[in-house]
N, C-alpha and C positions, 0 to 999 in steps of 0.2 A: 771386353766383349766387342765384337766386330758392330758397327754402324751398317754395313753394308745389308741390302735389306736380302738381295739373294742368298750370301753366307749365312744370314738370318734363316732364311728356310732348308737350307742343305746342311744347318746344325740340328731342326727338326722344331724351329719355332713354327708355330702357326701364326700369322698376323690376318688382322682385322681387311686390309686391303694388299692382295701377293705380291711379290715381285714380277716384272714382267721384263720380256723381252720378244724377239720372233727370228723363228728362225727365217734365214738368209734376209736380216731386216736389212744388209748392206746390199743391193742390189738393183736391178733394172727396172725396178719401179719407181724408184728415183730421179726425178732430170737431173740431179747434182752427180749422181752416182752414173750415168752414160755423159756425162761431159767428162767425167775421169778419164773412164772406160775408156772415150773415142783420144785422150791424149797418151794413153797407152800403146794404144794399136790396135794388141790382144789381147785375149785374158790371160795368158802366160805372165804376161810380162809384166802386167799388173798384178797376180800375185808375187810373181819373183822381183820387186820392186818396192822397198820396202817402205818409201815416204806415200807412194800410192796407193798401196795395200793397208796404209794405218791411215789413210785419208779418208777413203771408204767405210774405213772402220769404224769411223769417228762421225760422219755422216748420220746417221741416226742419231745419236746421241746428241746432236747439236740440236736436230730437228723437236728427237719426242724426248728426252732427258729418260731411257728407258734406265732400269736399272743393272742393269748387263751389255756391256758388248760381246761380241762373238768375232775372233780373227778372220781376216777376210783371206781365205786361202781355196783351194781345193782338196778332198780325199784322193786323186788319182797321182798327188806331189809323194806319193811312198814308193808307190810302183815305180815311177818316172826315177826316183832315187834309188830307186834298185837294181835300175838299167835295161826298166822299156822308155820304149818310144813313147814321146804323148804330143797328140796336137789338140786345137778345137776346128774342129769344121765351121764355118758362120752356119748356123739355121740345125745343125743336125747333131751338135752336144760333142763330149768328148769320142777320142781314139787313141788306142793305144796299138801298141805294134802285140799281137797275142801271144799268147804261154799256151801252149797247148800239148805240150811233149812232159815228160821227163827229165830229157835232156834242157830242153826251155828253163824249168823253174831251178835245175843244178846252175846254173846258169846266171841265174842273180846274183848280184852281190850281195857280203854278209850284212846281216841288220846293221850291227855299228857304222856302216857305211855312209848309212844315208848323212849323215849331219853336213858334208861338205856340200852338196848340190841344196838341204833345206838350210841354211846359214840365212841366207833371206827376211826365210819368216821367221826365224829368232830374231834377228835384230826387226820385223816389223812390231813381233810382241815388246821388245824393251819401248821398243818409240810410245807405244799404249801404254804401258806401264807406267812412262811418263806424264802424258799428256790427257789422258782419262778423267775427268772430275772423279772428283774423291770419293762420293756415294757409288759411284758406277766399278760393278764388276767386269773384271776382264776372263774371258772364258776361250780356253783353249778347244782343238777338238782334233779328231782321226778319224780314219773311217776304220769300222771294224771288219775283222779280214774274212769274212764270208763274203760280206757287200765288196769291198776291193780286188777278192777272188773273180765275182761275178764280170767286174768288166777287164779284168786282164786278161782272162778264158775268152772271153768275148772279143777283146778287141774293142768293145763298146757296149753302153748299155741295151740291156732286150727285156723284151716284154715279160717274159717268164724264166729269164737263167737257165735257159735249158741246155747252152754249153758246160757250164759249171755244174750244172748235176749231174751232167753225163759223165765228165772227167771226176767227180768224185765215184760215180758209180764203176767206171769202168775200169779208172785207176787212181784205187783207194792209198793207196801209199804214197803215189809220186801228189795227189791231192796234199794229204795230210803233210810233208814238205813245203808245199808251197802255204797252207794254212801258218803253221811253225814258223814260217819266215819271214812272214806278214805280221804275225803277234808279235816276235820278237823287234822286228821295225818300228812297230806302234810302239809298244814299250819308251824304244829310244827316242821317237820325235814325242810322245808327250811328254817324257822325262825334260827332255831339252826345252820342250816351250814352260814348264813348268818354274824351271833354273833359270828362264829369260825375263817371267814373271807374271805367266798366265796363274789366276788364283783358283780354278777350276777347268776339269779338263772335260769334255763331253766325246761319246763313242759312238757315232752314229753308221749304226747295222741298217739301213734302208732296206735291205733286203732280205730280212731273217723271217718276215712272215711266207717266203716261197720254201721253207723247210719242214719237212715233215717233222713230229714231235721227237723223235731218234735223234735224226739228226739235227734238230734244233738245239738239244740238251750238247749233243757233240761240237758242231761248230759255230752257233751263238754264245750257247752260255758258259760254253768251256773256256773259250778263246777270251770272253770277256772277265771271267774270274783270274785265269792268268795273268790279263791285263793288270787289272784291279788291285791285285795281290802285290802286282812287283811295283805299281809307283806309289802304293803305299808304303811301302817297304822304302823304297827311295825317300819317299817326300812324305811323313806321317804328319797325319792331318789333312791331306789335300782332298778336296771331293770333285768326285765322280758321276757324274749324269750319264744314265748309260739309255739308247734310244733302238730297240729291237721294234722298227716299225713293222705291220702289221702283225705282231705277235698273238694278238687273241687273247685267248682263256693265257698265254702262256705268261702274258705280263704279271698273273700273280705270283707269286713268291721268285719275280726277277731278282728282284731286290736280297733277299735271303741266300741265292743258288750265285750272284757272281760276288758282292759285298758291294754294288753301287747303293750310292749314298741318298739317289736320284733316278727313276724310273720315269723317261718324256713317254708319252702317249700319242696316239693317232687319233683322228677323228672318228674312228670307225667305231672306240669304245662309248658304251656310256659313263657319261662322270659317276655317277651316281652308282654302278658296278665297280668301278675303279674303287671309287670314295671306300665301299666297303671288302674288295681282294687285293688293293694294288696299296694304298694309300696307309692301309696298318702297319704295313713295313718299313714306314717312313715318308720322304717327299715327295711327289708327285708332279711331276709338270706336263701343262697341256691345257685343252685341246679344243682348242676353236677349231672348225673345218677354214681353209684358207679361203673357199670360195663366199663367205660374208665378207671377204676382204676386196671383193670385187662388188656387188651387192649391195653392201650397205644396209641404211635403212634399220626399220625396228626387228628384223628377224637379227641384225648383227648386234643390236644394244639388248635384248631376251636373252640370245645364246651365250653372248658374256655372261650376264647376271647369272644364268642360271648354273652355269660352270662352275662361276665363285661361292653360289651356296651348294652347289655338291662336294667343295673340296674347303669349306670353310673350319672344320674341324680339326683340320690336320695341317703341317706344311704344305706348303703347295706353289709354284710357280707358275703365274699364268704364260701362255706359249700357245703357238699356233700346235694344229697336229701334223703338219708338214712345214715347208718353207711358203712362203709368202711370193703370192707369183707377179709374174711381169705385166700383168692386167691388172694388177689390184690398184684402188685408188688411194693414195697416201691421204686423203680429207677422210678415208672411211679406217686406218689408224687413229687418226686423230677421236676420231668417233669413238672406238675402242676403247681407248684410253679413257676418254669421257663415262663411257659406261663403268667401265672397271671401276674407277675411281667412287662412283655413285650405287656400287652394288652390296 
């Protein structure tokens, strides 16, 4: 049986204190993680970079010993491998050159494709695989292709996807194409980080709480049961974190409807409704709001504790309910940790 304490919960142990990690714990809230950054250039080049992509990666783990890393890449490296355009603007987040036709998404190259342009981040996952402490999980990840839909429609992220559900509404087939070959992508890059030696893969739908209930069942939970289906079938045993932020009422029986092993949570639930629709079907990970990460103080050592006795019953990984932002103060991780540890 695995030591690892997160494979511990995604087997369906409950332990007395969770495993923990955060999302985007590699990042700009870091000084160690912007002295990389600034020897990179850009952020391209530091994901497509593989001693500096596993440098970052490793950055937390040096600092808080969490028990998880998470690969330091981007969800926009699928599309980019399918043959759009991607840059980062400084101040204004990704771009991508947009799919907005028919003819646009005929126009991608086929899934198998991608492995020649992500080579990269397979050899940054072997470098982790290597040099990881032994307790520490290594966790792969994609974005799920409604949310990767959303900015290649776009062009960029928007505040409500309202390109993307127009091009689904207005054209449902050449949509469903481009959905199809987004699944089938994800498939192959988590397959490949899998083979490289990531021991868990995570699916992160940012965007599936902008989908009505219809279509939620259609291009969330469909697309991620697909998923699910086919690297288990590849890789039997491997688990699955799958993360439909802000789902709602819809996160109960996620777990049941695509076969994730792992249901992450937003902030916006309560634990304690989770604990009793989300958490029966197995592990649970989440959900501190990120913004005690900026804060501090005894509202952020309460809101820990009281997470940990909502999901103490069951497996559970503690996690942010978003990524951990550029404000936050690394002294109030520390704090975190401290509460965690003492709840």
């Amino acid at each position: 049986m695995t030591t690892k304490k997160l494979l511990r919960a995604l087997a369906g142990e409950a332990q007395p204190t969770p495993p923990v990690w955060m999302m985007r714990q590699a990042g700009r809230y870091l000084p160690e993680y912007r002295a990389v950054r600034a020897r990179a250039g850009d952020f391209l080049s530091l994901c497509y970079t593989p001693d500096l992509a596993a440098e970052v990666t490793l950055q937390p783990i040096r600092r808080y010993s969490f028990d998880a890393a998470i690969l330091f890449a981007d969800i926009l490296l699928v599309p980019q491998a399918l043959g759009a355009e991607l840059w980062f603007a400084d101040g204004e987040g990704p771009r991508l050159s947009p799919v907005t036709t028919a003819a646009d998404i005929d126009a991608l190259a086929e899934a198998a494709a991608v492995h020649e342009r992500l080579a990269p981040v397979y050899q940054t996952v072997r470098i982790l695989s290597r040099e990881l402490p032994a307790q520490t999980a290594l966790i792969g990840f994609a974005g799920a292709p409604w949310t990767v839909a959303t900015y290649m429609i776009a062009g960029r992220g928007t505040p409500d996807q309202a390109p993307a559900h127009r091009l689904k509404d207005e054209a449902p087939k050449a949509f469903d194409r481009l959905i199809d070959r987004l699944t089938g992508a994800t498939i192959e890059y988590l397959s490949a980080q899998i083979d490289a030696g990531a021991e868990v893969v995570k699916l992160f739908d940012s965007w599936a709480g902008s989908l009505a209930p219809a279509d939620f069942a259609r291009y969330a939970v469909a697309p991620a049961r697909q998923i699910i289906a086919a690297l288990k079938q590849r890789h039997p045993g491997i688990p699955v974190i799958a993360f439909p932020r802000g789902a709602g009422s819809g996160y109960a029986g996620f777990a049941r409807a695509t076969g994730a092993d792992c249901v992450a949570l937003d902030q916006t639930v309560a634990p304690e409704w989770a604990a009793r629709h989300v958490q029966v079907d197995g592990c649970v990970q989440g959900n501190l709001a990120p913004r005690h990460l900026i804060g501090g103080g005894q509202a952020l050592i309460d809101e820990t504790r009281a997470i940990v006795r909502a999901f103490r019953h069951g497996p559970h990984i503690f996690n942010l309910g978003h990524g951990i932002t550029p404000d936050a103060d690394p002294a109030n991780v520390r704090l975190m940790l401290e509460a965690l540890a003492d709840a």
